[in-house]
C-alpha positions as CSV (number, residue, x, y, z in Angstrom):
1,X,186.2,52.9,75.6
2,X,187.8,55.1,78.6
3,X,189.7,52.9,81.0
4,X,188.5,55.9,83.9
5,X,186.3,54.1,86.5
6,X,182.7,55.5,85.5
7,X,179.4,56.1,87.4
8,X,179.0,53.1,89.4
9,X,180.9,51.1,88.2
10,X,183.9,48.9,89.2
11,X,184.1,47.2,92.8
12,X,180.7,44.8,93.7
13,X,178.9,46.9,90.1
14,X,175.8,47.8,92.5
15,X,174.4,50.3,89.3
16,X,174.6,46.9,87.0
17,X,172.7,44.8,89.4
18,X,169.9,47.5,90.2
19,X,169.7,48.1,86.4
20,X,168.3,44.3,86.0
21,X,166.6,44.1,89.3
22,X,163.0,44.5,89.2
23,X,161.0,46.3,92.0
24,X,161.7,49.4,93.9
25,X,165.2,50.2,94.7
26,X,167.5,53.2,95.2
27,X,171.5,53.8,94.9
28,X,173.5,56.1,97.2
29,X,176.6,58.0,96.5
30,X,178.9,58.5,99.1
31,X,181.4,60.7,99.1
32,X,184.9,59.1,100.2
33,X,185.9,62.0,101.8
34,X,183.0,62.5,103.9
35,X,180.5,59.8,104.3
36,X,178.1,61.9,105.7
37,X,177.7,63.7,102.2
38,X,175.4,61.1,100.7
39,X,173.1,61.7,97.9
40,X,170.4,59.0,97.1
41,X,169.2,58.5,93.8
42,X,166.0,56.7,92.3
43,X,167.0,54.1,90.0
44,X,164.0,52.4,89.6
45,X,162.2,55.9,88.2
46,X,164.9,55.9,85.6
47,X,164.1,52.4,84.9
48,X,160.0,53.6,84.6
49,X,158.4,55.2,81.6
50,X,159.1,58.9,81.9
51,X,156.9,61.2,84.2
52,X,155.1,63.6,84.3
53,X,158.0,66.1,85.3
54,X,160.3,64.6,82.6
55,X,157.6,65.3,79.8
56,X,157.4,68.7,80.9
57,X,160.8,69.2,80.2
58,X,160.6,67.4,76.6
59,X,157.3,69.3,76.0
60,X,159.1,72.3,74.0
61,X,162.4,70.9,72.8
62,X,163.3,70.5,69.2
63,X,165.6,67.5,67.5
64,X,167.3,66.0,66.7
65,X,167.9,65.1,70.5
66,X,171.2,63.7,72.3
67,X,170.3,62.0,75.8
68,X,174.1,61.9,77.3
69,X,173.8,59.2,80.1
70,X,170.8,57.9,78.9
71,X,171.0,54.9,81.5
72,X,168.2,53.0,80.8
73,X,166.4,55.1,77.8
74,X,163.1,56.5,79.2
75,X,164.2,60.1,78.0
76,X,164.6,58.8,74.6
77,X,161.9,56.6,73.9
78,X,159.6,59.9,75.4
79,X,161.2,62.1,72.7
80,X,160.6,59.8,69.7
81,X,156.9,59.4,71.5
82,X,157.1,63.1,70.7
83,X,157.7,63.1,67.4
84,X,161.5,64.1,68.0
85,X,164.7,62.3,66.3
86,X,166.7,61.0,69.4
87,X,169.6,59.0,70.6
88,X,171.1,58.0,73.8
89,X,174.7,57.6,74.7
90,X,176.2,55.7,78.0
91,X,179.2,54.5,78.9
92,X,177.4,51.5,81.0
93,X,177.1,48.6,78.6
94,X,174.5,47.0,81.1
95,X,172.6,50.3,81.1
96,X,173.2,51.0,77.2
97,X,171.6,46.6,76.2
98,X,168.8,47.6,78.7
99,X,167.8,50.4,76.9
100,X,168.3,48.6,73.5
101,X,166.0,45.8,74.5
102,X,163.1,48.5,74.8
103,X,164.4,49.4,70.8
104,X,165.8,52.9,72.4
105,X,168.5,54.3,69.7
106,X,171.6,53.6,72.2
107,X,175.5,53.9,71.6
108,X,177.6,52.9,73.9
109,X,179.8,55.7,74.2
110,X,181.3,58.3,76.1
111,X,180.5,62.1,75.0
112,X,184.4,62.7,75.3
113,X,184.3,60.3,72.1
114,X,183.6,60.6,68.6
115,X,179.8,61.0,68.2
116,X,176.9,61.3,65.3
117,X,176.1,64.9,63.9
118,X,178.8,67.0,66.1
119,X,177.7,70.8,65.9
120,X,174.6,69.4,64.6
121,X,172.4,68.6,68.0
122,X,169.2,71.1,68.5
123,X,168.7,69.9,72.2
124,X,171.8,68.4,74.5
125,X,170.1,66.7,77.8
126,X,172.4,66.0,80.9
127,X,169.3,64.7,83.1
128,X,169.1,62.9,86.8
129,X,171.9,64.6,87.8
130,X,174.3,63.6,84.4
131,X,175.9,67.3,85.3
132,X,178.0,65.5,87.1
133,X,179.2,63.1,84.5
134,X,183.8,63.0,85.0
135,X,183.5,65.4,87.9
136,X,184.5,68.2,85.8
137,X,181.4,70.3,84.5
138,X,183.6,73.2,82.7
139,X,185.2,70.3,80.1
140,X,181.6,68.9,80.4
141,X,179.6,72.1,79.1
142,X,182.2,72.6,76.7
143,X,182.2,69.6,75.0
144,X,178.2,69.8,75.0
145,X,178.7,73.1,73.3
146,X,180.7,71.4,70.6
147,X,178.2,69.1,70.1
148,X,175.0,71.6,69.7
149,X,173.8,73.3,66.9
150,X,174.3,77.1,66.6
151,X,170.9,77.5,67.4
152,X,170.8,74.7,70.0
153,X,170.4,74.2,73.9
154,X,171.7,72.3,76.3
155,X,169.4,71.3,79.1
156,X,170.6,70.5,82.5
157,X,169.0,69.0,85.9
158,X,170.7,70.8,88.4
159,X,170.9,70.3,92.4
160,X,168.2,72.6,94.8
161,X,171.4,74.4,95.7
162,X,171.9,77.2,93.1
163,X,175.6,78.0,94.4
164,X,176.8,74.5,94.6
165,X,179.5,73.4,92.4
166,X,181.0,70.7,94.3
167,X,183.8,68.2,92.5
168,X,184.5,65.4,94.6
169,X,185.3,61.5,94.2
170,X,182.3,59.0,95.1
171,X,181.0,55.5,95.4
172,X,177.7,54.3,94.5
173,X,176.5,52.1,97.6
174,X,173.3,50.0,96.7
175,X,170.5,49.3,99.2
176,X,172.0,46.0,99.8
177,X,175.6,47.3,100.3
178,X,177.4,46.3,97.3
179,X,179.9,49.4,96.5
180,X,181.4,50.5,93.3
181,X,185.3,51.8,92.7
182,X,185.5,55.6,93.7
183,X,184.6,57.4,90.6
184,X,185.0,61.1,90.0
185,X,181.7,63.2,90.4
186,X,180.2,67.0,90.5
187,X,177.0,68.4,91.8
188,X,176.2,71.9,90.1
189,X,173.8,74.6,91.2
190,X,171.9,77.0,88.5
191,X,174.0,79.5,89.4
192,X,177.0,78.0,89.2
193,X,175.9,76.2,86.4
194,X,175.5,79.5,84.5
195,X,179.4,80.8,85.6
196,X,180.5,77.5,84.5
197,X,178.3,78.1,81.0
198,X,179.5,81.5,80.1
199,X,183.4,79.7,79.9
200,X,181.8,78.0,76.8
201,X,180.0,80.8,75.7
202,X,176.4,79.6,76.9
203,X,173.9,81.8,78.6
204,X,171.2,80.6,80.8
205,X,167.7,81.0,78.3
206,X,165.4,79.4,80.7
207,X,165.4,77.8,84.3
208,X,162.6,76.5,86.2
209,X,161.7,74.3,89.4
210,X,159.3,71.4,89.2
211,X,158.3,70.0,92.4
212,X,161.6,69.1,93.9
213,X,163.9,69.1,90.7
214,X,165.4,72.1,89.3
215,X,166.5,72.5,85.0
216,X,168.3,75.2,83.2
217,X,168.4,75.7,79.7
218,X,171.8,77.1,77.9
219,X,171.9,78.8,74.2
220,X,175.2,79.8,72.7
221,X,175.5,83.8,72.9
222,X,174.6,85.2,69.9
223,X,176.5,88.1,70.9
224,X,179.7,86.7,71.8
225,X,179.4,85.5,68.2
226,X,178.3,87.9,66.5
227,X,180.6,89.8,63.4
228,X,182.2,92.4,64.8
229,X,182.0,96.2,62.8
């Protein structure tokens, strides 16, 4: 495994304890550099069976599936529910046994790693905001690329700010206090999402709003590789 500090981890481990706690709760990044840029996250709905929103977004995918920061599995579990091969990778090995408990197909892994069926994925999901998975989208996307079929996609939560591509260093802050180490970060627009695409020679097929969540879908440009006469 990576010896980087990953998503809240490190420090008092506040993602580790919410991951076993039961009962609503929620996890705040903080920016170091500006505490005022705070972002909260619902850890307890990634803990819950998938919703409506997140079925949506499964509805017309195609396997097999690769969940990168699958936390605690619902994403996975909703795509075999769907009649889809799936598997889930995390780096967190509290959040990776939590999902295996529920018999979600989990590695423990980083997608910088090694992984099953490279080039061979029909649908890459970077959900809840996994975008911002090392703080560095372009080697993010292009590594996702790697991993997808030809024919595949690569479907992304992004923030409600389309222009936002923000790289920054953060520390998850539970309800309770606890803090992680600082950890590298990114949040990522649609827009800038699709700039930061076409470096990997992705195009944006699809993007939609549901409520208060946003998702883009990327294809690899069948022009870019098509034979040339």
């Amino acid at each position: 495994m990576s010896t980087l500090i990953s998503f809240g981890a490190g420090g008092d481990e506040p993602y580790a304890l919410m991951l076993g706690a039961t009962g609503s709760s929620a996890l705040a990044l903080r920016r170091i550099d500006d505490p005022t840029g705070t972002v909260v996250l619902d850890v307890e709905g990634w803990r819950s069976p998938a919703n409506a929103v997140d079925l949506a977004v499964l509805a017309d995918l195609d396997g097999p599936l690769l969940d990168v920061g699958c936390g605690p599995g619902r994403m996975v579990r909703a795509a075999e529910e769907n009649g889809l091969a799936a598997l889930g990778i995390d780096v967190s090995a509290d959040a990776a046994a939590l999902a295996a408990t529920n018999g979600t197909p989990v590695l423990r892994r980083s997608i910088f790693e090694r992984l099953p069926l490279e080039g061979l994925w029909a649908t890459v999901l970077l959900m809840d905001g996994n975008i911002g998975i090392g703080g560095d989208p372009a080697a993010l996307v292009s590594r996702c690329a790697e991993l997808m079929a030809d024919d595949g996609c690569l479907v992304v939560e992004v923030d409600v700010d389309p222009e936002l591509l923000d790289c920054a260093v953060y520390t998850a802050v539970g309800q309770d206090g606890h803090e992680s180490a600082p950890f590298p970060w990114a949040r990522v627009g649609s827009a800038a999402l699709a700039r930061v695409g076409s470096r990997s020679g992705l195009v944006v097929a699809d993007a939609w709003a549901d409520g208060q969540r946003r998702f883009v879908v990327l294809r690899k440009d069948r022009a870019s590789h098509a034979p040339k006469r």
